[in-house]
N, C-alpha and C positions, 0 to 999 in steps of 0.2 A: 504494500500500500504506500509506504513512505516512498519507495522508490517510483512509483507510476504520478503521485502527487511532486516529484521532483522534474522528472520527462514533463511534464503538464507546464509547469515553471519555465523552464527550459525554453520547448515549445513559444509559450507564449511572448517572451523578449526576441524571438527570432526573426520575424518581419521589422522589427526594431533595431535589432541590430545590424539586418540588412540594410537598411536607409543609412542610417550610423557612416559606415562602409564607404557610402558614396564621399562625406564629408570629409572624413579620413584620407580617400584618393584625393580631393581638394588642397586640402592642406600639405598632403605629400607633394604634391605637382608644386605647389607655389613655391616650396621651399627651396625646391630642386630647380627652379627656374631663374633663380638667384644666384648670379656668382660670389665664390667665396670671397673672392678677390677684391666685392664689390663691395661686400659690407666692411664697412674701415669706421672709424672714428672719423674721418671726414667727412660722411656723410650719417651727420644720428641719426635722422629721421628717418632711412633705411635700416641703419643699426637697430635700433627700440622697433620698426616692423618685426624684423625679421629674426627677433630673439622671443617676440611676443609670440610670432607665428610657432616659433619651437616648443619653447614654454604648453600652448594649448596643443601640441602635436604630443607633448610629453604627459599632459595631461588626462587626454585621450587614451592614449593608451594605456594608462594606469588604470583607467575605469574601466577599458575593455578587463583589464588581466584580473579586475575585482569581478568581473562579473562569468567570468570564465571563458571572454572570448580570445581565442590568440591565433597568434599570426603563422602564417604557410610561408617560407620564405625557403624553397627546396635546393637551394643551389649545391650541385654534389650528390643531392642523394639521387637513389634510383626510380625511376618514375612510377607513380601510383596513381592509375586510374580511380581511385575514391577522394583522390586529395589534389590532384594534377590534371591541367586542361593541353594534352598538348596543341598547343597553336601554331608549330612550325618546328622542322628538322635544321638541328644544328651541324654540320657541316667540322667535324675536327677528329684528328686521326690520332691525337694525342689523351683524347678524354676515353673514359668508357662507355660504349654504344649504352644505351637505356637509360641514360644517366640524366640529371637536368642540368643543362650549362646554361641557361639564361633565364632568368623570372622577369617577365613584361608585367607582371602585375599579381601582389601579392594578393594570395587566398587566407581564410580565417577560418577558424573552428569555431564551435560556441560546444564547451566540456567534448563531449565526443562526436559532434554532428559537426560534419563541414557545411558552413553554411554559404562558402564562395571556394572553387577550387582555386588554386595558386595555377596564371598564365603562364604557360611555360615551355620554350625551347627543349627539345630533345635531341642528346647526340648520336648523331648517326654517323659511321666511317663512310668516308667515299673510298 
């Protein structure tokens, strides 16, 4: 019983924390669309953005790992169709075939339900 009232739980923050998800790729993209190079002390007003942006990207994530949701970020391992979307063969004679050499876009779990697979290149030899 306890356990079907926790699935129930679960469950129900899941369309929730899908939406979540999208905000998260928001914040990721902005952050990354920033050069390092750019945030300086000569420009604060980009500085205080762009520590603020991190700050709620860090904050974010803390809420996801309180609530049990976490991150697919496969690079290395070997690819799993329950967890992994492949989106395109990678091309390297140096990795191991099946393996994931490139994440386009991280996936999340919520406790043991993937609830976005992690996008992702697979290595294949030529």
């Amino acid at each position: 019983m306890q356990k079907q009232i926790e699935e129930a739980r679960v469950f129900g923050i899941q369309k929730f924390c899908k939406d979540l998800l999208d905000v998260a790729d928001v914040l990721g993209s902005a952050l990354s669309s920033v050069p390092k190079e750019a945030v300086t002390a000569d420009n604060p007003h980009l500085q205080n953005l762009y520590t603020g942006l991190e700050m709620t990207q860090a904050q974010m994530q803390a809420v996801f790992r309180r609530h049990g949701l976490t991150q697919l970020n496969p690079i290395g391992l070997k690819f799993d169709p329950n967890e992994h979307q492949a989106v395109f063969v990678h091309h390297d004679a140096t990795k191991e075939p099946g393996t994931v050499a490139v994440v386009s876009k991280i996936g999340y779990k919520l406790k043991d339900r993937t609830i976005r697979p992690a996008m992702v290149g697979v290595v294949e030899r030529t």
